[in-house]
PDB file with one MODEL, atoms N, CA, C and O in Angstrom:
MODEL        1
ATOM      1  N   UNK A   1     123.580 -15.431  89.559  1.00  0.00           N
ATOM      2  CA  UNK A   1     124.511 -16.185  88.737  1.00  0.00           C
ATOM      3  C   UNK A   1     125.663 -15.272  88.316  1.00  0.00           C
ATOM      4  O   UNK A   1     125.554 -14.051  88.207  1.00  0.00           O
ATOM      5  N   UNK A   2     126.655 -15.896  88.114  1.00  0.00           N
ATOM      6  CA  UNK A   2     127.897 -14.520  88.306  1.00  0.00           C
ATOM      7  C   UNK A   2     128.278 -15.000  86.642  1.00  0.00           C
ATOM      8  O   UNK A   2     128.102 -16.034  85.999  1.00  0.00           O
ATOM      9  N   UNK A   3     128.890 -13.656  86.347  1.00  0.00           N
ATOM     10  CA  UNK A   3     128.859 -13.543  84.534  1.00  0.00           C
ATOM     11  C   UNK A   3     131.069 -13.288  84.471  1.00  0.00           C
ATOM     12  O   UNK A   3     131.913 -12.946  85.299  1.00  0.00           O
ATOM     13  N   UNK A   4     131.086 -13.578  83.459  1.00  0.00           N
ATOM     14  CA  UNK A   4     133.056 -13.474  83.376  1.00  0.00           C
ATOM     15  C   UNK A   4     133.275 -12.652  82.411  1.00  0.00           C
ATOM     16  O   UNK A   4     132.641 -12.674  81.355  1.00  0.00           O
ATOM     17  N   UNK A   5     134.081 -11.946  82.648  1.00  0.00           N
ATOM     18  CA  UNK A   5     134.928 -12.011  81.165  1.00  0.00           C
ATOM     19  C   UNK A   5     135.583 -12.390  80.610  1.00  0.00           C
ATOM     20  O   UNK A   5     135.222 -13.567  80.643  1.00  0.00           O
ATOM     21  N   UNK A   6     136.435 -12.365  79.991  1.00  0.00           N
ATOM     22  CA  UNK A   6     137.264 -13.626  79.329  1.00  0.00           C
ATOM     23  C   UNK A   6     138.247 -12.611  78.170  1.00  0.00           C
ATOM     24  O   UNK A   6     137.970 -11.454  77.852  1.00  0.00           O
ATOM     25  N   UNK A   7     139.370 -13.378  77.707  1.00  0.00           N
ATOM     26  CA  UNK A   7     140.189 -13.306  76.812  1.00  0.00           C
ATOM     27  C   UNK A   7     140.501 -14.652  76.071  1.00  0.00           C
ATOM     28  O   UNK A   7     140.687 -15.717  76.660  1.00  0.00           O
ATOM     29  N   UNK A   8     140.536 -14.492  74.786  1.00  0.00           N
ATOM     30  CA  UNK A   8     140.913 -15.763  73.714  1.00  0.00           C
ATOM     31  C   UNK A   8     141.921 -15.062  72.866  1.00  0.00           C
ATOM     32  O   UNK A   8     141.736 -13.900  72.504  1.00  0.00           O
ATOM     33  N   UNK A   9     142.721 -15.575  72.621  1.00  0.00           N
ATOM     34  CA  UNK A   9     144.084 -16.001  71.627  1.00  0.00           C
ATOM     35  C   UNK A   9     143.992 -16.432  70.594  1.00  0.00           C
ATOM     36  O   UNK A   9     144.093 -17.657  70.661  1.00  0.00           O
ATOM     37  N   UNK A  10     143.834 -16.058  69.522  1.00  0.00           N
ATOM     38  CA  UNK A  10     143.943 -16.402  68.290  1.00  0.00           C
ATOM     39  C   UNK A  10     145.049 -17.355  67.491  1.00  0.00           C
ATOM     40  O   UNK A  10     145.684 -16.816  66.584  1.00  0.00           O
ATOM     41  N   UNK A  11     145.289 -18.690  67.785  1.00  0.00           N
ATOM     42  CA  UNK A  11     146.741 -19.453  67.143  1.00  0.00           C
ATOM     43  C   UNK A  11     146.602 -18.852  65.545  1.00  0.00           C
ATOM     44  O   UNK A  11     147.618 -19.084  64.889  1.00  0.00           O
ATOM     45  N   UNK A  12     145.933 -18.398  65.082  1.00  0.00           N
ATOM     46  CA  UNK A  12     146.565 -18.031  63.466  1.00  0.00           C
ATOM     47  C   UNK A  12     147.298 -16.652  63.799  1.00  0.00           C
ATOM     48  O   UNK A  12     148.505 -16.545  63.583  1.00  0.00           O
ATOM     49  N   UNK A  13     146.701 -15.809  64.222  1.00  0.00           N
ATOM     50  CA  UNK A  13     147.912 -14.656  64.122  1.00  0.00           C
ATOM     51  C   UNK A  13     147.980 -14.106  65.305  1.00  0.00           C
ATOM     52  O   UNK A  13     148.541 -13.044  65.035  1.00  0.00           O
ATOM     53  N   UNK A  14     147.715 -14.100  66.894  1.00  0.00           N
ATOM     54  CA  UNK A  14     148.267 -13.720  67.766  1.00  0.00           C
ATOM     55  C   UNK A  14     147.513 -12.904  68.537  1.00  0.00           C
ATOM     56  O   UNK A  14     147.867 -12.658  69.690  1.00  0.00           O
ATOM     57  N   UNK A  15     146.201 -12.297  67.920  1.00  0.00           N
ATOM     58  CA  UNK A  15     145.524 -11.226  67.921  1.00  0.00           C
ATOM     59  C   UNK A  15     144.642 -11.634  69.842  1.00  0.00           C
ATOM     60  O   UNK A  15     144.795 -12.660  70.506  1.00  0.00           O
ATOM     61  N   UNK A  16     144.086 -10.817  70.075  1.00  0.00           N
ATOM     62  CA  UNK A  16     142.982 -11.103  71.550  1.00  0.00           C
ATOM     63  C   UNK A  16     141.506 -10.844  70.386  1.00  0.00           C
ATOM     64  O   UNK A  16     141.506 -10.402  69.237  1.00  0.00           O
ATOM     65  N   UNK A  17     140.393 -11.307  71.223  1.00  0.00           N
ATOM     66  CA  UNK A  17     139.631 -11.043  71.397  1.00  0.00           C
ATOM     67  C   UNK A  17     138.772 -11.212  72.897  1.00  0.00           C
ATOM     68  O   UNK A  17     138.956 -12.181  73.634  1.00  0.00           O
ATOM     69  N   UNK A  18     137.791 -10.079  73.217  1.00  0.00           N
ATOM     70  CA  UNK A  18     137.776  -9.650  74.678  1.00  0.00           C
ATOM     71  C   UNK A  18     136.010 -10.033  74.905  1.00  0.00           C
ATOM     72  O   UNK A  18     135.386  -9.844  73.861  1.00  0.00           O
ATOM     73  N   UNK A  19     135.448 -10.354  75.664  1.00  0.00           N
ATOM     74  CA  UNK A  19     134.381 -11.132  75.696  1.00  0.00           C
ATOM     75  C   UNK A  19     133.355 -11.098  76.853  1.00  0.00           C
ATOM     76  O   UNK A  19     134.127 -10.367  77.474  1.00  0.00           O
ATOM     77  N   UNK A  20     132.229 -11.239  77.770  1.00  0.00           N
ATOM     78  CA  UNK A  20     131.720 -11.636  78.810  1.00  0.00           C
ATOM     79  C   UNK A  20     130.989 -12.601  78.233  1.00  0.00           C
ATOM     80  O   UNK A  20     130.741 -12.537  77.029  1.00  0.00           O
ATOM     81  N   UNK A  21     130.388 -13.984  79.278  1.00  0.00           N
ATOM     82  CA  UNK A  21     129.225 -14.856  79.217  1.00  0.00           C
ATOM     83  C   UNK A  21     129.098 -15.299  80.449  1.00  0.00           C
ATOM     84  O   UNK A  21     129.837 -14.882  81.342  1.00  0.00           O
ATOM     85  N   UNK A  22     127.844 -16.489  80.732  1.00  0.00           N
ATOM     86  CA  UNK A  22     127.523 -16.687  81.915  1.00  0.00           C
ATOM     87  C   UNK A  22     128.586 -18.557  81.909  1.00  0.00           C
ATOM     88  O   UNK A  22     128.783 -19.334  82.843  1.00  0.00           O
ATOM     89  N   UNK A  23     128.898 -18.613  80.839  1.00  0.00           N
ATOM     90  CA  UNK A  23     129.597 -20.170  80.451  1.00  0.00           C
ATOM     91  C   UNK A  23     130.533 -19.787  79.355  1.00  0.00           C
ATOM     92  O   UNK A  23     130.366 -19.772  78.135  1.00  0.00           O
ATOM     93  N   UNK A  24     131.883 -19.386  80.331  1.00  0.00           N
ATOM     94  CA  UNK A  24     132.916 -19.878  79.477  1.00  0.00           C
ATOM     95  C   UNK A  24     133.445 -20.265  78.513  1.00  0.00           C
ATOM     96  O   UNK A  24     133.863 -19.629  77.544  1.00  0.00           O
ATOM     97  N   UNK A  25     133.462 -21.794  78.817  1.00  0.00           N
ATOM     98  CA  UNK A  25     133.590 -23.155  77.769  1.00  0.00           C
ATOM     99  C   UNK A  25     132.504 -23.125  76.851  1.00  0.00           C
ATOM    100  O   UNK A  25     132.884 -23.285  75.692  1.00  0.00           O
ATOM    101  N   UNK A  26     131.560 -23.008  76.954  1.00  0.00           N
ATOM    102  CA  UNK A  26     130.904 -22.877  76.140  1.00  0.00           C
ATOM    103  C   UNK A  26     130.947 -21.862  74.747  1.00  0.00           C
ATOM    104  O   UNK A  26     130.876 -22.170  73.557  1.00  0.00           O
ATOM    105  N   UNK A  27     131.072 -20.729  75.308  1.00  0.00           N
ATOM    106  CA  UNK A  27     131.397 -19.174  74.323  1.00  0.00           C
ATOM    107  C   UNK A  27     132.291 -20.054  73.598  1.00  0.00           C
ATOM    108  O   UNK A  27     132.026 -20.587  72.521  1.00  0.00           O
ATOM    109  N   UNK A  28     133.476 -20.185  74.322  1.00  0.00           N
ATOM    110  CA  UNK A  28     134.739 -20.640  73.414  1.00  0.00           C
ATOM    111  C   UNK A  28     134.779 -21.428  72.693  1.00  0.00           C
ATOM    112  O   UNK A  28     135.560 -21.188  71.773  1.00  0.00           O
ATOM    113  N   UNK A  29     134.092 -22.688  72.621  1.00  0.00           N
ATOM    114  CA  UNK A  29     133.550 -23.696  72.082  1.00  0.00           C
ATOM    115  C   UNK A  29     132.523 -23.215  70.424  1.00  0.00           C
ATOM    116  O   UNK A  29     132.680 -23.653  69.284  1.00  0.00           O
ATOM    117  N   UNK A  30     131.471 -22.137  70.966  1.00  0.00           N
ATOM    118  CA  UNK A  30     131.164 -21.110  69.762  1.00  0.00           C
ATOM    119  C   UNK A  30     131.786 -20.170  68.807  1.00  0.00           C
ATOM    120  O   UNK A  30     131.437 -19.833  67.676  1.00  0.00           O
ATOM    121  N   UNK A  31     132.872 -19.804  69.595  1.00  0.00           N
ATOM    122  CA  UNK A  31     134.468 -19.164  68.454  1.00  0.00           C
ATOM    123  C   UNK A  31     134.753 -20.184  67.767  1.00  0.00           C
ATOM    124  O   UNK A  31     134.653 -20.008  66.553  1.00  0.00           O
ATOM    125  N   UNK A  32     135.152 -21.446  68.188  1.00  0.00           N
ATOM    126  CA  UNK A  32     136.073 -22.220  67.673  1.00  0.00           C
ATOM    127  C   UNK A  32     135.573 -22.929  66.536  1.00  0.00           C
ATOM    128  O   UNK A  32     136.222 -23.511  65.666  1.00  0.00           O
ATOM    129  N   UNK A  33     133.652 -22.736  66.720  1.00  0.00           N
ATOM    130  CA  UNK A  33     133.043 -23.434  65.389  1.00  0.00           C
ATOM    131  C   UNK A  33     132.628 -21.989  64.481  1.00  0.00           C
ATOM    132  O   UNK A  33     132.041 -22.108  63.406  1.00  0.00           O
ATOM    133  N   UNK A  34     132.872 -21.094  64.845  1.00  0.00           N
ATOM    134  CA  UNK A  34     132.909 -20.068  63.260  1.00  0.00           C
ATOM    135  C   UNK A  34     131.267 -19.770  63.953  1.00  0.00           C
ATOM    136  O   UNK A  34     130.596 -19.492  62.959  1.00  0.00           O
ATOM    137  N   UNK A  35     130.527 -19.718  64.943  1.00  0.00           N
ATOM    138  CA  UNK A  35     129.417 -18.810  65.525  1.00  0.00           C
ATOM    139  C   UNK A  35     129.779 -17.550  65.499  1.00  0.00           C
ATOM    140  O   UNK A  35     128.977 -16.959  64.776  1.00  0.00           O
ATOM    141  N   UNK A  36     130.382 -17.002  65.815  1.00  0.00           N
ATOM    142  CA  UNK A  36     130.865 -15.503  65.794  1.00  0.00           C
ATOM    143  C   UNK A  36     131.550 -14.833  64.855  1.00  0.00           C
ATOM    144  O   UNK A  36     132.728 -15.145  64.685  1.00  0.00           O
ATOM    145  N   UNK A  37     131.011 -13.878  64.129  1.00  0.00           N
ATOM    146  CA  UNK A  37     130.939 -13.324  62.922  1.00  0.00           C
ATOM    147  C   UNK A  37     132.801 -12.982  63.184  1.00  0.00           C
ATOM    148  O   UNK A  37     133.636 -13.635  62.558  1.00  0.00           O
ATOM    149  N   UNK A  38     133.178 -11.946  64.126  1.00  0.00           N
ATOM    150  CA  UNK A  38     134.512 -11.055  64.117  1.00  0.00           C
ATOM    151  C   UNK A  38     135.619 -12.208  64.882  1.00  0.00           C
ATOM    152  O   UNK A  38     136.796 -11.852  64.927  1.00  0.00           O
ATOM    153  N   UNK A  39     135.282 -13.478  65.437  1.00  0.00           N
ATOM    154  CA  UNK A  39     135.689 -14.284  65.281  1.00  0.00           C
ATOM    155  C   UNK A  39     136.252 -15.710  64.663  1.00  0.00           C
ATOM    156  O   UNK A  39     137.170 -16.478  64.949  1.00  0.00           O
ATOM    157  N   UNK A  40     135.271 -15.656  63.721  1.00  0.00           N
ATOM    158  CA  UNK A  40     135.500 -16.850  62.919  1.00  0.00           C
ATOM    159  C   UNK A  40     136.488 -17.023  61.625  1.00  0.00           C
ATOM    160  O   UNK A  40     136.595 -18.100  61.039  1.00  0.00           O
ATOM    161  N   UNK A  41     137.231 -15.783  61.228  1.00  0.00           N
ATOM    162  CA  UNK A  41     138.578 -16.134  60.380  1.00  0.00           C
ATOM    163  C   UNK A  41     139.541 -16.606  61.096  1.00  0.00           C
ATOM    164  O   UNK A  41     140.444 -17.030  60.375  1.00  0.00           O
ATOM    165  N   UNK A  42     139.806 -16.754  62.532  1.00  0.00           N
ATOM    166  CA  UNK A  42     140.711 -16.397  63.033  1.00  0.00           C
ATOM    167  C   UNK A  42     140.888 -17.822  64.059  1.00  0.00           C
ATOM    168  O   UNK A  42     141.628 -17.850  65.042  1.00  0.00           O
ATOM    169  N   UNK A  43     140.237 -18.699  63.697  1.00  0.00           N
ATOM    170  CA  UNK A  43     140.443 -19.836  64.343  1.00  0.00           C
ATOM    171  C   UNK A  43     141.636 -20.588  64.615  1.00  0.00           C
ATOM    172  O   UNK A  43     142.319 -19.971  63.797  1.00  0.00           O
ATOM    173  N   UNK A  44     142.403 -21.381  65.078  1.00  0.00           N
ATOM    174  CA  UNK A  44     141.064 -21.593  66.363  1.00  0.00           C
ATOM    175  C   UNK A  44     141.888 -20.566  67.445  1.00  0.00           C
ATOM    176  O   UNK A  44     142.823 -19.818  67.158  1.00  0.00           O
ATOM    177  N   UNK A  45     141.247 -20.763  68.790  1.00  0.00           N
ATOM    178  CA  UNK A  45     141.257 -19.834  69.891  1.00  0.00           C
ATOM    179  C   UNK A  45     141.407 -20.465  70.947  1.00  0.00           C
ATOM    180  O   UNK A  45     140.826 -21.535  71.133  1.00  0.00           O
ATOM    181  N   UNK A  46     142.272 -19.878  71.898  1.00  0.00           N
ATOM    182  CA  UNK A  46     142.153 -20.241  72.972  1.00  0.00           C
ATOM    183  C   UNK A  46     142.086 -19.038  74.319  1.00  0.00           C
ATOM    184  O   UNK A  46     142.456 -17.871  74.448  1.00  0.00           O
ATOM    185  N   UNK A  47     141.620 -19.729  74.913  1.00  0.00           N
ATOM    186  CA  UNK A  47     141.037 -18.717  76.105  1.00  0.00           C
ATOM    187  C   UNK A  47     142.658 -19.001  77.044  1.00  0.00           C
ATOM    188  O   UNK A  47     143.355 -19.961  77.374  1.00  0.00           O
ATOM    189  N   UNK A  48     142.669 -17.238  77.206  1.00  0.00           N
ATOM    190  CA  UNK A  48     143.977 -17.010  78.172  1.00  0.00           C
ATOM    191  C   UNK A  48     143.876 -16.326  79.266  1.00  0.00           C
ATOM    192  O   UNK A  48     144.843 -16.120  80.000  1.00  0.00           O
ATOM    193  N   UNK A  49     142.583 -15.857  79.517  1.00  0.00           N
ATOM    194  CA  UNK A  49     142.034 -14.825  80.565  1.00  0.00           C
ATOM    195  C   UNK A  49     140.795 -15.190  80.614  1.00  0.00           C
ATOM    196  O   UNK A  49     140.044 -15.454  79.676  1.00  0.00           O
ATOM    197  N   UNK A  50     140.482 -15.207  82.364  1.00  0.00           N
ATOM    198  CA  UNK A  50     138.992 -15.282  82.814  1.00  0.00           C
ATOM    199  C   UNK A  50     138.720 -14.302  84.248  1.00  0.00           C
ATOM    200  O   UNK A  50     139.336 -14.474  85.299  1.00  0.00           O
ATOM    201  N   UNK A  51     138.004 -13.590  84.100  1.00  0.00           N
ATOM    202  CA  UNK A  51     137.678 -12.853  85.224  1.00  0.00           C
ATOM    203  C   UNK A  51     135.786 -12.967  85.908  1.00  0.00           C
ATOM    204  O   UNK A  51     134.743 -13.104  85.269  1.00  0.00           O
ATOM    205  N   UNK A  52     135.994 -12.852  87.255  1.00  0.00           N
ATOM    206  CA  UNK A  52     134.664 -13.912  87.411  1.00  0.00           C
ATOM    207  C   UNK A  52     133.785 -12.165  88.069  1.00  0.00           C
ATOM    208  O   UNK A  52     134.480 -11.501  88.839  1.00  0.00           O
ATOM    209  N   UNK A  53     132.640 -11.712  87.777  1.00  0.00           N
ATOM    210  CA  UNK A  53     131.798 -10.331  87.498  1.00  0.00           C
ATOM    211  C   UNK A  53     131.017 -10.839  88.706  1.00  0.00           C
ATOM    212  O   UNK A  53     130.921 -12.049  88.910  1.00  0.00           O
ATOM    213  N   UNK A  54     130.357  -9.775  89.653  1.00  0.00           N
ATOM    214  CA  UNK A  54     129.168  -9.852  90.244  1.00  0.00           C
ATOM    215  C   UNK A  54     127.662 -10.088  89.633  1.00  0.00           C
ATOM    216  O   UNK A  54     126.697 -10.795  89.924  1.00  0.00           O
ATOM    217  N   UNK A  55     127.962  -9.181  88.698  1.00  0.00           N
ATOM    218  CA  UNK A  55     127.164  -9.379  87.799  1.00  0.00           C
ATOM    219  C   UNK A  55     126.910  -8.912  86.441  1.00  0.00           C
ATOM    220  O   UNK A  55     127.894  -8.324  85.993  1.00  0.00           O
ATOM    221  N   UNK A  56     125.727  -8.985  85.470  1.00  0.00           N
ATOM    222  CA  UNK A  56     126.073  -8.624  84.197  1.00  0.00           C
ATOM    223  C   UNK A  56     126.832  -7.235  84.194  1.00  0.00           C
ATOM    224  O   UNK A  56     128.048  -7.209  84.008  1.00  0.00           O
ATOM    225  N   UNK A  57     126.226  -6.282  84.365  1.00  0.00           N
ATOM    226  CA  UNK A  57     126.101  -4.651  84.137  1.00  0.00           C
ATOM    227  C   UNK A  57     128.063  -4.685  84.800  1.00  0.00           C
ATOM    228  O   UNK A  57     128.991  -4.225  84.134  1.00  0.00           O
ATOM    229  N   UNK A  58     128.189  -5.199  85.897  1.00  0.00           N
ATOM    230  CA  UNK A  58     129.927  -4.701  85.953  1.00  0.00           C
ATOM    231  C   UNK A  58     130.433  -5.732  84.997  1.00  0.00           C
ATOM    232  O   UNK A  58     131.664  -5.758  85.026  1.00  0.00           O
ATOM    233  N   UNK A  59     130.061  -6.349  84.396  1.00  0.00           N
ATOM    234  CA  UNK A  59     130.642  -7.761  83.065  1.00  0.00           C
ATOM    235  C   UNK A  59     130.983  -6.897  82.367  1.00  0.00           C
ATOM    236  O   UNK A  59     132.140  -6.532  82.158  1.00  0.00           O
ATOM    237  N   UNK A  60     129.590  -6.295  81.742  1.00  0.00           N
ATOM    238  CA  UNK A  60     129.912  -5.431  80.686  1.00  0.00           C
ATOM    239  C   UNK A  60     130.291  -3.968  80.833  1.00  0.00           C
ATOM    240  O   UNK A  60     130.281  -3.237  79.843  1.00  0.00           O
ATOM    241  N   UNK A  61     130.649  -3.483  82.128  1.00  0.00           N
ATOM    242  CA  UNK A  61     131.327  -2.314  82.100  1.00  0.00           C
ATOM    243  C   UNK A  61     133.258  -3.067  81.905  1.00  0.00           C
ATOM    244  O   UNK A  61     134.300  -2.533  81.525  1.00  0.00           O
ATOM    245  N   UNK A  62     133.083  -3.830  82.165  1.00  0.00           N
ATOM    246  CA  UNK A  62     134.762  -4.693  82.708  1.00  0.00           C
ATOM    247  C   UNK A  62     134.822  -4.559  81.214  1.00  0.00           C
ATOM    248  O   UNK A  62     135.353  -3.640  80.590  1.00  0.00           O
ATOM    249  N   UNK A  63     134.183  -5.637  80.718  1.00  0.00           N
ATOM    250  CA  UNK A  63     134.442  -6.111  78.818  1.00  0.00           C
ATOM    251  C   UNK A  63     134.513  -4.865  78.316  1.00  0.00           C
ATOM    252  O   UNK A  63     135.467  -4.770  77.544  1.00  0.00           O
ATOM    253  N   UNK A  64     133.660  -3.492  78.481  1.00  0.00           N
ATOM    254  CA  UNK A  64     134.148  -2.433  77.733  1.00  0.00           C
ATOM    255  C   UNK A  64     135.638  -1.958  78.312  1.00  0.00           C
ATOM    256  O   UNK A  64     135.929  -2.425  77.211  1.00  0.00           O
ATOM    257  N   UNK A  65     136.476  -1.646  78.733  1.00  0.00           N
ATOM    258  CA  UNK A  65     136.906  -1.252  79.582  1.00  0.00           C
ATOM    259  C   UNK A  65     138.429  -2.048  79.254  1.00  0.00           C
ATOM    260  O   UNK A  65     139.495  -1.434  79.220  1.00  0.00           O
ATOM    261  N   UNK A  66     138.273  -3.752  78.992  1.00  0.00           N
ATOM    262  CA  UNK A  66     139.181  -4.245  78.121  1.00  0.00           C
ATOM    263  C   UNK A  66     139.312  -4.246  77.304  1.00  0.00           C
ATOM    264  O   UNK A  66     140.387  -4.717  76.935  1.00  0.00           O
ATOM    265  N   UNK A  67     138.415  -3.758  76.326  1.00  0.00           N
ATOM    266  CA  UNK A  67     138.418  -3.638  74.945  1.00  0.00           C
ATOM    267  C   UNK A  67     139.267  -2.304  74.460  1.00  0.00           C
ATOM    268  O   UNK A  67     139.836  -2.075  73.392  1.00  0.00           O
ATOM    269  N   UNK A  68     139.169  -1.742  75.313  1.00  0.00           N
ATOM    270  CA  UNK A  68     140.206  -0.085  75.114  1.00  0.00           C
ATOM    271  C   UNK A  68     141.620  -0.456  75.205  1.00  0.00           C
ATOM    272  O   UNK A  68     142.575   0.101  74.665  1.00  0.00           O
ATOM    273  N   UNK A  69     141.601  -1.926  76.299  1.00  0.00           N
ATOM    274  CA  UNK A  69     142.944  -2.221  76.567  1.00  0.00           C
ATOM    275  C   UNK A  69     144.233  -2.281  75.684  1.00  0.00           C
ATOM    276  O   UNK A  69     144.053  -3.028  74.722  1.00  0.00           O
ATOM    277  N   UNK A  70     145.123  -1.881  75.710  1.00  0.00           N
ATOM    278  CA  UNK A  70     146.550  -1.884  74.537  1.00  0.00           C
ATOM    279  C   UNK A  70     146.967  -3.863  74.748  1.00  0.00           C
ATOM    280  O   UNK A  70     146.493  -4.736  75.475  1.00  0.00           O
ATOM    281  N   UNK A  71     148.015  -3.853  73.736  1.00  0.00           N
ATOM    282  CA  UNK A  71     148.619  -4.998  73.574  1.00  0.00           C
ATOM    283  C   UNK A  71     149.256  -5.362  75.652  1.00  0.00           C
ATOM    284  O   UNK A  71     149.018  -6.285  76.431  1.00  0.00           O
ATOM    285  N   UNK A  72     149.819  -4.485  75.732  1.00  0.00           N
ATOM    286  CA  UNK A  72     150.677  -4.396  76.515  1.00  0.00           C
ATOM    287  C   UNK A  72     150.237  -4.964  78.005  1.00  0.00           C
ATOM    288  O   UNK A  72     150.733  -5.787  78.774  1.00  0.00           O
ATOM    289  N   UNK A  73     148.853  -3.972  78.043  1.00  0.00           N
ATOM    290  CA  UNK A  73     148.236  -4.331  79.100  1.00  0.00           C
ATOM    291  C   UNK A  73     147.447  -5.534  79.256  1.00  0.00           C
ATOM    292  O   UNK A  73     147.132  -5.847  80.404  1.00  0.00           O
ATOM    293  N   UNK A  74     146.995  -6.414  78.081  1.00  0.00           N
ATOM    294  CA  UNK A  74     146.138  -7.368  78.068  1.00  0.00           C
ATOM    295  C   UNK A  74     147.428  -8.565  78.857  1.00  0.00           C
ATOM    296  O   UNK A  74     147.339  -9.429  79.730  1.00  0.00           O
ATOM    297  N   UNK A  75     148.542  -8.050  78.022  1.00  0.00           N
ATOM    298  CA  UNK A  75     149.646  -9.174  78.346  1.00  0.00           C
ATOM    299  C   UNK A  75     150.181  -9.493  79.640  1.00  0.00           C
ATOM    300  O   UNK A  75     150.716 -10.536  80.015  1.00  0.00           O
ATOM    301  N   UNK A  76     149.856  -7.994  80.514  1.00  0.00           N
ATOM    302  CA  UNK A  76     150.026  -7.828  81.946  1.00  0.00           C
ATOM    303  C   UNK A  76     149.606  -8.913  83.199  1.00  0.00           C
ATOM    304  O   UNK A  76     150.105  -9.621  84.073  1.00  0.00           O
ATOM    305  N   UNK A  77     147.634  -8.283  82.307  1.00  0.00           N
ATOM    306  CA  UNK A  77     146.720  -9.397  82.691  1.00  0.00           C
ATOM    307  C   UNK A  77     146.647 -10.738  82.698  1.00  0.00           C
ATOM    308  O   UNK A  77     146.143 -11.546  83.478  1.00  0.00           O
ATOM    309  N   UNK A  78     147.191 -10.823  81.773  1.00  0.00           N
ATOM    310  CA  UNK A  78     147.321 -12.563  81.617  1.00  0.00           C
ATOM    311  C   UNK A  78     148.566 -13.041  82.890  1.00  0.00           C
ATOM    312  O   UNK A  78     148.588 -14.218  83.248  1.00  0.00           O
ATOM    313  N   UNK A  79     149.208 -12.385  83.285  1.00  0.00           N
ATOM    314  CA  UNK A  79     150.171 -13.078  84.649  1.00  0.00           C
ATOM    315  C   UNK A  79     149.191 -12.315  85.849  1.00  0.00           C
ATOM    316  O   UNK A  79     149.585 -12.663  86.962  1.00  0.00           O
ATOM    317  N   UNK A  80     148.313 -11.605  85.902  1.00  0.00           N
ATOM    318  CA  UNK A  80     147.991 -11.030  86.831  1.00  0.00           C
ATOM    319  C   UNK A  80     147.314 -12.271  87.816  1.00  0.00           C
ATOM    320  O   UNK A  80     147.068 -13.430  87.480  1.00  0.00           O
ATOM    321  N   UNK A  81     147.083 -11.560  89.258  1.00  0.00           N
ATOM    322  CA  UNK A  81     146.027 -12.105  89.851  1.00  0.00           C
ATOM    323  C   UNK A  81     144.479 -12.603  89.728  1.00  0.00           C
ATOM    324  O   UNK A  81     143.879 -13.581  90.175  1.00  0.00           O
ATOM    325  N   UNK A  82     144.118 -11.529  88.950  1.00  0.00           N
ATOM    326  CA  UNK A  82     142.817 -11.451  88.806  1.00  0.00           C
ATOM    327  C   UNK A  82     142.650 -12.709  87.429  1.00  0.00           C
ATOM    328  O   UNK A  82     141.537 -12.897  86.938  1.00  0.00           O
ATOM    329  N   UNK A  83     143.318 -13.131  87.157  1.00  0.00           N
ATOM    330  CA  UNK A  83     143.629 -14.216  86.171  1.00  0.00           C
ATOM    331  C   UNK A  83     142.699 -15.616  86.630  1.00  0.00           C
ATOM    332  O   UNK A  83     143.363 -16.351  87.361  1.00  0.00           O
ATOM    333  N   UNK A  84     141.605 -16.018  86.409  1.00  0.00           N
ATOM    334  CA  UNK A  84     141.201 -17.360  87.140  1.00  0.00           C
ATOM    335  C   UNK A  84     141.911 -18.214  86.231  1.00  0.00           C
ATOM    336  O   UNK A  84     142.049 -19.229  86.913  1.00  0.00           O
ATOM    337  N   UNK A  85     142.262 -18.362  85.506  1.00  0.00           N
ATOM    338  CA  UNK A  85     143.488 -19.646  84.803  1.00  0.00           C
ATOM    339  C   UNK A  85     144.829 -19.579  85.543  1.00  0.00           C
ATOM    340  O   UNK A  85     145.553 -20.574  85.582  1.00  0.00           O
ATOM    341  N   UNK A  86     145.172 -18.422  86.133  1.00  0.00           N
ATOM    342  CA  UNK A  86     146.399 -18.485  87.195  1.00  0.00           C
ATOM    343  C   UNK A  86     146.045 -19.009  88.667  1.00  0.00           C
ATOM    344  O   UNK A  86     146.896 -18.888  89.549  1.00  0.00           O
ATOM    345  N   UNK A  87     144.978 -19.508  88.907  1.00  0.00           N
ATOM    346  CA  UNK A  87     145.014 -20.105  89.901  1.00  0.00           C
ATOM    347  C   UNK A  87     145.024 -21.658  90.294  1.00  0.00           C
ATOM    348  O   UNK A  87     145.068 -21.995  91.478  1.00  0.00           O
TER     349      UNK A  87
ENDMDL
END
């Protein structure tokens, strides 16, 4: 079963938060109801980045790996290829 990572957008102030799951829509669906502790002031969210993992262990080397990411570069990503919402 192949695992993603993901990026969400914060409409109150602009901010990312950086993510893996095996369901998407779903995770996001759990931000948006205040499930997630470092997510839930910051409602609501929308997902602007999805990247699709072989599997967990490169998920979560990827998700660490974006999380270091600067403003700059997340913003890159979001027009990039590797973008599954750009396709």
């Amino acid at each position: 079963m192949p695992f993603f990572v993901y990026i969400i957008q914060s409409e109150a102030d602009g901010s990312f938060y950086k993510g893996f799951s095996e369901d998407v829509p779903v995770r996001l669906q759990q931000h948006n109801a205040g499930e997630s502790e470092y997510t839930k002031n910051k409602t609501p969210w929308v997902l602007v980045y999805v990247e699709e993992c072989l599997d967990k262990r490169s998920a979560l080397i990827r998700e660490k790996n974006l999380k270091k990411a600067d403003r700059n570069r997340i913003v890159a990503l979001l027009n990039s290829a590797k973008n599954l919402l750009n396709g």
